[in-house]
N, C-alpha and C positions, 0 to 999 in steps of 0.2 A: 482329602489327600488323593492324588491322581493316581491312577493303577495304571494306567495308559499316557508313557508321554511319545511324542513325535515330533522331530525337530529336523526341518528343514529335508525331510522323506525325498528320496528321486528313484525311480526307476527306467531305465534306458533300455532301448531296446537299436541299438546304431540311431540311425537320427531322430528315431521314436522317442519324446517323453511320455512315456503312461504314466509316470506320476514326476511330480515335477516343479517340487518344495515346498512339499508341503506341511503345513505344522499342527496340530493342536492336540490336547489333552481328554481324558474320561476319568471321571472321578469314583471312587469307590463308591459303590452304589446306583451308580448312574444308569439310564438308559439314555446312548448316543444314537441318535438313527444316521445313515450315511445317506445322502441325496445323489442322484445326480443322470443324466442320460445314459442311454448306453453308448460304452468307447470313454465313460470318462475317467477311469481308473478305479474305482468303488474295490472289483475285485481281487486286482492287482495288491490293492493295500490293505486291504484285509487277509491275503495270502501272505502278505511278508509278515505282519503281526504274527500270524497263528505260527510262524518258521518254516512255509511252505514254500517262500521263494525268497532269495538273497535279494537284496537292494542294492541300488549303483552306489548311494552316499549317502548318509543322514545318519540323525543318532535315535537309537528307540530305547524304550523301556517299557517291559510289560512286567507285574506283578513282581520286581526288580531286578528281571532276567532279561537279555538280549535273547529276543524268539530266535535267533540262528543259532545263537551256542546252546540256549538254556537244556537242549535234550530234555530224557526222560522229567527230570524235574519240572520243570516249566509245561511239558504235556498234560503233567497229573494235575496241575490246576486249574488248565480251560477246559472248555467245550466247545465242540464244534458241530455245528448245521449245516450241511450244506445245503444248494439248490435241489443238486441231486443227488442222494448218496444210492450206491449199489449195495445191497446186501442179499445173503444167500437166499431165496424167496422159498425153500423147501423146511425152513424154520420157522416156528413161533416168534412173536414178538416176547413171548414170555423167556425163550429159551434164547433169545440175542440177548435180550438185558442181562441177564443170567452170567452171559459171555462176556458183555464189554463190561459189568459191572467188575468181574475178578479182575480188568486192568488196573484198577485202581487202587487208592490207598483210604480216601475219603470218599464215601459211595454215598449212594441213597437206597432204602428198600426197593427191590425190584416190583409188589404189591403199590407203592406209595407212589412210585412214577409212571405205571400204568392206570392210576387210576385220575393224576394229577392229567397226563393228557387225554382219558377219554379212552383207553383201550380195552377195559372191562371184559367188555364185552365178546373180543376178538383174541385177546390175550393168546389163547392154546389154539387159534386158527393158524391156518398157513402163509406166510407172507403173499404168495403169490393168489390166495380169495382177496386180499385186502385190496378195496376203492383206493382211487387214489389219495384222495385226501385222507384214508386212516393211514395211509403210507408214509402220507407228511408227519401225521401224528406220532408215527413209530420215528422218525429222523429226529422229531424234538426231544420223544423218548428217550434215545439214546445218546444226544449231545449232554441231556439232564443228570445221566444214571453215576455218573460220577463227581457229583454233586461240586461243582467247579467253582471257583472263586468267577472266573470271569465267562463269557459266554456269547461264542461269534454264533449268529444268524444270517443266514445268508436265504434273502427272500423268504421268509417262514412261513407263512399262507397264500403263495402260490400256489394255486389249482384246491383253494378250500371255500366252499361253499360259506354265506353269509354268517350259519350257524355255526359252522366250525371256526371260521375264523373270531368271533368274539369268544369263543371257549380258546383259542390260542393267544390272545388280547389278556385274557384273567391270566393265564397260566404265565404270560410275561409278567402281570402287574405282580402276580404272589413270589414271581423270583425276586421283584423289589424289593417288598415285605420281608423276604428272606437277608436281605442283605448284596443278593449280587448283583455282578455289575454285568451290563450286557452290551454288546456292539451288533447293529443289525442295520442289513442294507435291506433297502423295500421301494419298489415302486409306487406303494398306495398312498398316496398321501392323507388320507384318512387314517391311514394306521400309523404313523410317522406323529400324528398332531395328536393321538390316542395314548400313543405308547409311550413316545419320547419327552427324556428331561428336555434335550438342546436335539437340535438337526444343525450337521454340517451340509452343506451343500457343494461338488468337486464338478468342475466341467474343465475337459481337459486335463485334467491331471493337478490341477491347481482350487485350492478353498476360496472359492465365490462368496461365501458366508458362514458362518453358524454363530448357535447363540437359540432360545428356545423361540417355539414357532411365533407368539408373540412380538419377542423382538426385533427377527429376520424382518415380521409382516409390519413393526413399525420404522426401517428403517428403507421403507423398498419408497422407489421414486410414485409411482403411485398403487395408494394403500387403501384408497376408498373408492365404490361407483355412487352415484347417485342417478337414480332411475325417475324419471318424468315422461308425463305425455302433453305436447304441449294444447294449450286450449285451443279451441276454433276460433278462425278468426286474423291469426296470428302466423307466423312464419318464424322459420329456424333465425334467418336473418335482423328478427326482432330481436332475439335475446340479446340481454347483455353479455359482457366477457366475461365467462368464466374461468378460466383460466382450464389448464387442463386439457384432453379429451373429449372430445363429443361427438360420441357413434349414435347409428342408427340401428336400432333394433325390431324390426318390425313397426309396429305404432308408435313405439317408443321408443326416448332417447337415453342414451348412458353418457354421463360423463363421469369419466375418471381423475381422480384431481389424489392430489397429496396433500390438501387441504379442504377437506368438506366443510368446515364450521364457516369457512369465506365465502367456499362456492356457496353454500347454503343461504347465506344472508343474502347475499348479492339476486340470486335464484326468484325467494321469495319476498324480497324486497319489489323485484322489480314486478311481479304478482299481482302484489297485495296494489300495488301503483294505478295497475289497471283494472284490479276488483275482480280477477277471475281465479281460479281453482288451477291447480295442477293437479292434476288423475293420477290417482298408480306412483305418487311420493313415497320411495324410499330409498336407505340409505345402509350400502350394505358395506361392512369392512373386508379388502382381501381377504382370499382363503391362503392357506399356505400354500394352493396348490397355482392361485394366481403368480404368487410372489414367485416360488418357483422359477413357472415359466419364464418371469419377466427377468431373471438373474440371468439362466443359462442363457437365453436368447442376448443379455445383455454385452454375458463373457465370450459366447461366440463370434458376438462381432467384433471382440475385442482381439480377437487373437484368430482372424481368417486367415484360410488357404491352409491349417496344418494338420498333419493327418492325423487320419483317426485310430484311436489308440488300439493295442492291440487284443487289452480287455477289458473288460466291464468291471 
């Protein structure tokens, strides 16, 4: 059942679309990662969710409140993370929990959520000794302490070292295990293909894609390389057609095709023909970080000369 619907979303800003009808759903439980460059609406629409900014037109639904009217009610069931949140830095991390936990109506142990992100340690220190990355720690802290049905992230391991970001990876996956649902934008695409049930993907203010990384990576124009070096002896101009791409890589050649089981036969047919070896055969599927790029780049050209939005 969706806890998140969004129907035909716009935001306008005079002749600016930052978002610019868009539509889709988050299912109870779900982790949605949002995609997209900077300028392409991402933060825009996760602000009008949370009810942090009105919309020109469309219709929303979160946990079955309209985030603009829902007030206090609808507040007591998410959480929020931001990029960057400001808090008083002459406090504990133990004694904010403390503080935002009485906001609430359904909390979590202040003990349980300190020790869920890693602050143990730090807990009765002052905000302002804390690294940056315990700082982040302390923002998921406190998005968590009120134990939320739903749960916006915005960039969440920004400036966290290797280790700490796979301790913020577990502490997403156990909100799963929990039951909640969460909405989180990220530039890592490692952490996007890690975390997320589905990635949307918005350039321009418009849905380029979604659907889980998988299926984005099997539906992109091309989904495969296939890496060779050609034998001695022989020239580019020998090979047969492979249909596709075929770059040069140093020694070696890439060709990118949407069909490797063709190019492949064709490849090594025409090989085996003249009895020589291809060096360095392999065959590697898109990353989602390829597919990616190959979307935005596809919707930018689709939609030149307009400007860029006014936020991320």
């Amino acid at each position: 059942m969706p806890v998140v619907v969004v129907k035909d979303l716009h935001k306008h800003y005079g002749e600016v679309r930052a978002v610019d009808g868009l539509s889709f759903t988050v299912e109870a439980g779900e982790v949605l990662a949002l995609l997209g460059p900077n300028g392409a609406g991402k933060t825009t629409v996760v602000e009008i969710l949370e009810g942090h900014r009105r919309r020109t037109s469309g219709e929303l639904e979160v946990l079955g409140f309209d985030p603009e009217s829902g007030g206090r009610d609808y507040r007591e069931k998410i959480g929020i993370v931001l990029q960057e949140a400001g808090v008083d830095e002459d406090f504990s991390p133990r004694e904010l929990l403390k503080l935002y936990r009485g906001m609430y109506p359904r909390r979590f142990a202040v003990d349980e959520v300190i020790e869920r992100v890693g602050l143990a340690e730090k807990a009765d220190a002052k905000v302002k000794t804390l690294s940056g990355g315990q700082r982040r720690r302390l923002d998921l802290a406190l998005g968590l302490v009120g134990d939320p049905e739903l749960l916006f992230l915005d960039e969440p391991t920004t400036g966290f070292d290797p280790s700490a970001r796979r301790r913020a990876w577990d502490l997403v996956d156990s909100l799963r295990d929990l039951g909640k649902t969460v909405l989180l934008t990220t530039h890592y695409m490692d952490e996007a293909e890690h975390l997320a049930d589905r990635v949307a993907v918005i350039v321009e203010g418009r849905l380029a894609a979604i659907g889980t990384p998988a299926e984005i990576g099997g539906s992109a124009r091309v989904s495969s390389t296939i890496t060779f070096r050609i034998p001695r002896g022989t020239d580019i101009s020998d090979l047969p057609d492979l249909g596709g791409q075929l770059l040069t890589e140093g020694a070696d050649l890439q060709l990118r095709t949407a069909v490797p089981v063709d190019a492949l036969e064709r490849l090594t047919g025409w090989a085996r023909a003249r009895h020589v070896e291809l060096a360095g055969l392999t065959v590697e599927r898109a990353s989602l970080e390829d597919v990616y790029l190959e979307l935005i780049g596809a919707e930018e050209q689709r939609a030149p000369g307009e400007q860029d939005k006014v936020s991320s």
